[in-house]
C-alpha positions in Angstrom: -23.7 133.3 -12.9 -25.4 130.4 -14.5 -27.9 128.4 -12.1 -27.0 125.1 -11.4 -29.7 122.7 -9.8 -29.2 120.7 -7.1 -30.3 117.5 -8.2 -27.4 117.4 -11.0 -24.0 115.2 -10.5 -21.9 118.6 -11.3 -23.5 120.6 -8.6 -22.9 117.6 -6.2 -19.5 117.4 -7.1 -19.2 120.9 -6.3 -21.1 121.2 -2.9 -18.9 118.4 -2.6 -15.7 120.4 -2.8 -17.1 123.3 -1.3 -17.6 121.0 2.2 -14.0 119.3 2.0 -13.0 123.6 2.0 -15.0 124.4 4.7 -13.6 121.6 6.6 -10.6 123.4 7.1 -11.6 127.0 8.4 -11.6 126.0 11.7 -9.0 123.5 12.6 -6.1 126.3 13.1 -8.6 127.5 16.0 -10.0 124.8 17.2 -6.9 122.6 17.8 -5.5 125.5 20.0 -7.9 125.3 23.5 -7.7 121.5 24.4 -3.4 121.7 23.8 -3.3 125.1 25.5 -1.5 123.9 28.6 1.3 121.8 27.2 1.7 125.3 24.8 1.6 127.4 27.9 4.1 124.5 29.8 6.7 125.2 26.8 5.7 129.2 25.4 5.2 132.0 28.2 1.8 132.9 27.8 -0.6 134.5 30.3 -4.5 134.1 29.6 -4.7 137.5 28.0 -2.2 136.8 25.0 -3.3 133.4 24.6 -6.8 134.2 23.8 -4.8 136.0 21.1 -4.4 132.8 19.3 -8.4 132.8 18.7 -8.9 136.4 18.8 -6.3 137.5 16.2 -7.0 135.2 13.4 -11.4 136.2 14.1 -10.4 139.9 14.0 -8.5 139.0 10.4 -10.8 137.3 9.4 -13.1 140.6 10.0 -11.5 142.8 8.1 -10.2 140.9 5.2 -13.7 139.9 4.3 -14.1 143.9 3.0 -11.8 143.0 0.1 -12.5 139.1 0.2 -15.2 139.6 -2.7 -12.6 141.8 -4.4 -10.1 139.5 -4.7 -12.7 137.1 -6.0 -13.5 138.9 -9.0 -9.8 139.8 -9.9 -8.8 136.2 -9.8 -12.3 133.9 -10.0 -13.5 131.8 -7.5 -11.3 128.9 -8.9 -8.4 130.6 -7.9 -9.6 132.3 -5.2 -10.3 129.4 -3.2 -6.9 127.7 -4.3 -4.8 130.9 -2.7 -7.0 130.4 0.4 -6.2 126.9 0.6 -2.4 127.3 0.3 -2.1 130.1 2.8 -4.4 128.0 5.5 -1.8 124.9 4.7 1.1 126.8 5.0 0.2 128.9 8.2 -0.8 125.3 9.7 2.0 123.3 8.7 4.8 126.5 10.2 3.2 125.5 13.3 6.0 122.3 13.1 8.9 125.3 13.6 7.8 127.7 16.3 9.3 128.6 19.1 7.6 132.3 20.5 4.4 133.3 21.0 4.8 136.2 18.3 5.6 133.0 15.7 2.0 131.1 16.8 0.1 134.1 16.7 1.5 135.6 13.4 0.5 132.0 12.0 -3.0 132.0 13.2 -3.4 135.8 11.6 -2.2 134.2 8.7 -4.7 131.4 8.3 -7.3 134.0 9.5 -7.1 135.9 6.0 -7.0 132.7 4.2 -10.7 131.4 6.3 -11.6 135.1 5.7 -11.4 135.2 1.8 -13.1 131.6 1.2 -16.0 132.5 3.9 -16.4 136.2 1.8 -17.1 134.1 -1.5 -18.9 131.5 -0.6 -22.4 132.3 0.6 -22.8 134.4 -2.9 -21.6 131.0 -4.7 -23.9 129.2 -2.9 -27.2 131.6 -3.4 -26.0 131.4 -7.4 -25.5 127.9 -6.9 -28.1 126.5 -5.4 -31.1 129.3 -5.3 -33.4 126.4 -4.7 -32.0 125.3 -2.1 -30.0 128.2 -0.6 -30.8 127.0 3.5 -29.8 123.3 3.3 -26.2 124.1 1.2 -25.7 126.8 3.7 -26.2 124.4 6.3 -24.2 121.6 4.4 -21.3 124.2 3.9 -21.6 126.0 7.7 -22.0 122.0 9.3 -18.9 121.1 7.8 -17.2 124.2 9.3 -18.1 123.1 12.3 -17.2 119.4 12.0 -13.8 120.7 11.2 -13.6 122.4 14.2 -14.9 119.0 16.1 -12.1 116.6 14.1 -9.3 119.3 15.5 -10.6 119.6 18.9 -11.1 115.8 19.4 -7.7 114.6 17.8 -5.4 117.4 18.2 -5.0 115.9 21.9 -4.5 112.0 21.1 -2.2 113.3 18.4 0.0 115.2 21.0 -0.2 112.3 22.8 0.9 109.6 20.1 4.0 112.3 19.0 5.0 113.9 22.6 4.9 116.8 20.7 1.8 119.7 20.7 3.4 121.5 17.7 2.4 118.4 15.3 -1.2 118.1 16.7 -1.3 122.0 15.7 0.4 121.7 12.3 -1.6 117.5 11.4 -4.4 120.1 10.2 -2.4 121.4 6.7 -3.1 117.6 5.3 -7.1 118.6 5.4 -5.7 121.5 3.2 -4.0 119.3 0.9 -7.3 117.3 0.5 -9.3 120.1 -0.3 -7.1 121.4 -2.3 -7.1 118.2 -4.9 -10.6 117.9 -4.9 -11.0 121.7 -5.8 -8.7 121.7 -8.3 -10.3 118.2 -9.8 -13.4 119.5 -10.3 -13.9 120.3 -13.7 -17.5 120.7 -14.5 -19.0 122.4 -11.3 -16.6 124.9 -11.0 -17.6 128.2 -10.3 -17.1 131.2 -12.2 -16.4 134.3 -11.3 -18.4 136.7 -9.8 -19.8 138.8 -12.5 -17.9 142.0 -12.7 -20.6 144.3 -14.6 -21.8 144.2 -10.2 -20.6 147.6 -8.7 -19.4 147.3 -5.2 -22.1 148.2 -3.6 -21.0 149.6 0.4 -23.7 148.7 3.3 -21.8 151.0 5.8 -25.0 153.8 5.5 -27.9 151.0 6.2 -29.3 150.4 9.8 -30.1 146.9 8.9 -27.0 145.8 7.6 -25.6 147.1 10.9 -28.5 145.3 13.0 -27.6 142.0 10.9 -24.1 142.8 11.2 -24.3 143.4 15.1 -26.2 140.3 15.2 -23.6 138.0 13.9 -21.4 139.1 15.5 -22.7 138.6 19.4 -23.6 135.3 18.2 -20.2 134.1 16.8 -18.9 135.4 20.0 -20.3 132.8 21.7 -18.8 130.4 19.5 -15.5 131.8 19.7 -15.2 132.0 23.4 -16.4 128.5 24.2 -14.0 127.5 21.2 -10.9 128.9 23.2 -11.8 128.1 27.1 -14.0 125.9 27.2 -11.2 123.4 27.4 -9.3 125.0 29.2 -11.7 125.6 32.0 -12.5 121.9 32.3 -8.7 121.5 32.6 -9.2 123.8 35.5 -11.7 122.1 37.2 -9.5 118.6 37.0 -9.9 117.3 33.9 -6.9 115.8 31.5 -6.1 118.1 28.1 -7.7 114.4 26.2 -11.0 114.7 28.2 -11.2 118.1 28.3 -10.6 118.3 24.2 -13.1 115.3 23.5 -16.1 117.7 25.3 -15.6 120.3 23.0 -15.4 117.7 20.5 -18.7 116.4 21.4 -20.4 120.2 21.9 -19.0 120.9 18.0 -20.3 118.0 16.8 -23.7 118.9 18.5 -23.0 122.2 16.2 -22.6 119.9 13.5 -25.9 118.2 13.9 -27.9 121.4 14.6 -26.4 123.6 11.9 -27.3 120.4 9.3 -30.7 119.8 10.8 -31.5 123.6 12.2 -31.4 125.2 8.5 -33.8 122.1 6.9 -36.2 122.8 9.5 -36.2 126.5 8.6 -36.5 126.3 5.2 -40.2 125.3 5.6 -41.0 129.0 6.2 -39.6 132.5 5.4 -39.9 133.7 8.9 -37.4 132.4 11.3 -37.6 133.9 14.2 -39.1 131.3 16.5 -36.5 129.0 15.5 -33.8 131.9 16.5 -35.7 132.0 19.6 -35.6 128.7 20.5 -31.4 128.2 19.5 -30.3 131.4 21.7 -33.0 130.3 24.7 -30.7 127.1 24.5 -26.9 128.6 25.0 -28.6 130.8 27.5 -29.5 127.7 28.9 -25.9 125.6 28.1 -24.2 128.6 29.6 -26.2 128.6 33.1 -25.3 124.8 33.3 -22.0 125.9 32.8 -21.6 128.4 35.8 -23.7 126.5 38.2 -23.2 122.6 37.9 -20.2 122.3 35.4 -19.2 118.6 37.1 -22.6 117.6 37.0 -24.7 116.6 33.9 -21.5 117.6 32.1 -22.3 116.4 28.7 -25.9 117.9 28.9 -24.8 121.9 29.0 -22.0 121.4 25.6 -25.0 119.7 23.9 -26.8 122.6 24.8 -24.5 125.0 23.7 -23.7 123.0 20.8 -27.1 122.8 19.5 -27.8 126.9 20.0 -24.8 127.5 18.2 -24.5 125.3 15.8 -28.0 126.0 14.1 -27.7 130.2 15.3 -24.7 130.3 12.9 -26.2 129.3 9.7 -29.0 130.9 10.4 -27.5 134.3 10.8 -26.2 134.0 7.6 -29.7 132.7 6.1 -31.2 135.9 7.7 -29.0 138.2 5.9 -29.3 136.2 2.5 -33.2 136.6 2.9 -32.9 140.2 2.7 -32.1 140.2 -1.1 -32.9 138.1 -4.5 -30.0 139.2 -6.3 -26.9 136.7 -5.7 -24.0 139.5 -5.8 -25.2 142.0 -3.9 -26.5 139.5 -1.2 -23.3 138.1 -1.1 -22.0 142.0 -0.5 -24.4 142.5 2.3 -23.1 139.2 4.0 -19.6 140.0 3.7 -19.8 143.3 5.4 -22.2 141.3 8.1 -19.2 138.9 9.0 -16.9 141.5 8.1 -18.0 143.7 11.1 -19.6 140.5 13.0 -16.0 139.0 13.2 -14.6 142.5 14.3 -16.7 142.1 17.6 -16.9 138.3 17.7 -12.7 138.6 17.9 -12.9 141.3 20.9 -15.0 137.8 23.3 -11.6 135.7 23.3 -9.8 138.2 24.8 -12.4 139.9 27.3 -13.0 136.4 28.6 -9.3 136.1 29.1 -9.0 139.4 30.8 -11.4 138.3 33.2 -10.0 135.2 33.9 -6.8 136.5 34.5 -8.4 139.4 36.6 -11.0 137.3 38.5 -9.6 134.0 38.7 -12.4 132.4 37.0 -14.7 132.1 33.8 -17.6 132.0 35.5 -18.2 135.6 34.7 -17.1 135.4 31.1 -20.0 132.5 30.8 -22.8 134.8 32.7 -22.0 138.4 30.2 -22.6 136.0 27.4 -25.8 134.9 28.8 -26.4 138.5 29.1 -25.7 138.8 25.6 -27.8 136.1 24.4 -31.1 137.6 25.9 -30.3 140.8 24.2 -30.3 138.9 21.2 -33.7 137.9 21.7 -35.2 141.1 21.5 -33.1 142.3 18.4 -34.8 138.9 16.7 -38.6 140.7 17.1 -36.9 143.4 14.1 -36.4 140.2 11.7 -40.1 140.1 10.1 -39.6 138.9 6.6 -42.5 141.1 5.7 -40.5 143.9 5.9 -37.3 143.3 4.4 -37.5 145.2 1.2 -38.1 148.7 2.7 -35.1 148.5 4.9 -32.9 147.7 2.2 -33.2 148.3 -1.3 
């Protein structure tokens, strides 16, 4: 595809676009945690098939991403991203008209392969794109993920509140699709074209690093996903209204916000990142700790915590696996089959946590494995020495 600097009004328009898009591939998820309660007061649903509603839609997400770059090249980017835009919209807005727990989780599936085939596109659009600047779109494009996900947690509450009903603070979401979707579509000369189709599809299944990456992405967007589904509902737990409880993980995405805009800039300056890996996961191991042993106390310090790890560990994932190759399309192959098997395993945390909530009567335990998890993900960041990247894959 043709390069297309930064600095001109066309690309702008069109990292434009591609933020108002990412805006909306987290608001299906996101709104679900802080109204969990009234859903649960009106839907029978233990802890277990409720973490369903974030767990499902990951897992989707996983697997459609193998075929995500596929259906990119049969259709084009342009169209692409269109279909992935009308199937989030729709999936949202049947949240209006449901009345079992099979209904909400066969929506959230839903928008979970319409998340799935924008995310599989974009990071090779944006490496195409913007190859002088690959770190700061990727953060512009992962922030604005996030800040999605921080819009839906905050209001989806105060919505519920100002309708009586939790079924439109689910379903507000599809106008962000309609926004998206007019600004996409008005976008005339930044829009992308397809991938080029003289690229075989190259399969990462046989290389150790892909896996490590893959593996890696994965543990970390667990993180993300299990404080995305209880973390509201634990504070609801320990007292707090569904408002209060969905304005904290408002506030700890919006830390994601600021750390996956800032995080990505500040890692740009050199090609090895692993100090600044270091430092993000030492930080949710530390958000988490506050979590298990003051969680009334300091209670804003341990989201911001979390926020800030995850929010910059995110992008940076993904920043890792793009630094492995120069070539746009197969880059954007290896990162597909990283959150394509990263979103298998990040899906499975939702439900484990619920399992042992329901089991143990408490997250607590949920919140230490993960801490567990994160210091195991120090020592797989010691393997990600730039210096080495071309022998391990080719």
């Amino acid at each position: 595809m043709e390069n297309v600097r930064a600095t001109t009004r066309p690309a702008l328009w069109l990292m434009f676009s591609i933020m108002l898009v990412a805006l909306n591939l987290r608001p299906s998820m996101a709104a679900v945690g802080p109204l969990l309660s009234a859903i649960r007061g009106d839907i029978a649903l233990s802890f277990s098939l409720a973490s369903l509603l974030t767990m499902l839609p990951v897992m989707a997400m996983g697997l459609a991403m193998f075929f995500g770059l596929s259906v990119s090249q049969r259709l084009g980017e342009q169209r692409t991203v269109v279909l992935s835009l009308l199937i989030i919209g729709l999936a949202t807005v049947s949240r209006l008209f449901l009345d079992s727990a099979a209904e909400l989780i066969l929506s959230a599936v839903l928008a979970g392969i319409g998340i799935a085939l924008i995310q599989a596109l974009m990071p090779a659009l944006i490496k195409s794109r913007f190859s002088d600047n690959v770190s700061v779109c990727m953060g512009l494009y992962v922030t604005s993920i996030m800040g999605g996900a921080a819009i839906a947690a905050s209001f989806a509450p105060l919505v519920m509140t100002r309708t009586g009903s939790w079924r439109v603070g689910l379903a507000i979401w599809a106008a962000l699709a309609v926004v998206a979707l007019l600004f996409w579509c008005a976008q005339r000369a930044g829009t992308p074209t397809p991938i080029s189709r003289s690229v075989r599809n190259e399969s990462f299944f046989s290389n150790s690093r892909a896996w490590l990456l893959a593996i890696f992405f994965g543990l970390g967007t667990a993180s993300y996903t299990c404080v995305l589904a209880w973390l509201a509902p634990y504070y609801v737990e320990k007292g707090w209204s569904e408002q209060n409880a969905g304005l904290l993980l408002g506030f700890l995405t919006a830390m994601e916000v600021l750390s996956g805009l800032l995080t990505p800039a500040i890692a740009n300056r050199s090609r090895d990142r692993r100090w600044v890996l270091v430092v993000l996961l030492t930080l949710i191991m530390a958000g988490f700790c506050g979590l298990i042993l003051s969680p009334q106390h300091l209670s804003l310090l341990w989201p911001c915590l979390l926020g800030l790890g995850i929010g910059g560990l995110f992008p940076m994932s993904l920043i890792v696996s793009l630094d492995h190759l120069d070539n746009p399309q197969r880059a954007g192959g290896l990162t597909a089959f990283v959150q394509g098997i990263g979103y298998l395993i990040a899906g499975l945390s939702p439900l484990i946590a619920g399992m042992i909530r329901d089991q143990l009567g408490s997250f607590e335990w949920a919140w230490w494995s993960l801490t567990g998890v994160m210091a195991l993900m120090i020592l797989m960041v010691l393997r990600f020495d730039p210096r080495h990247y071309a022998r391990h894959i080719q």
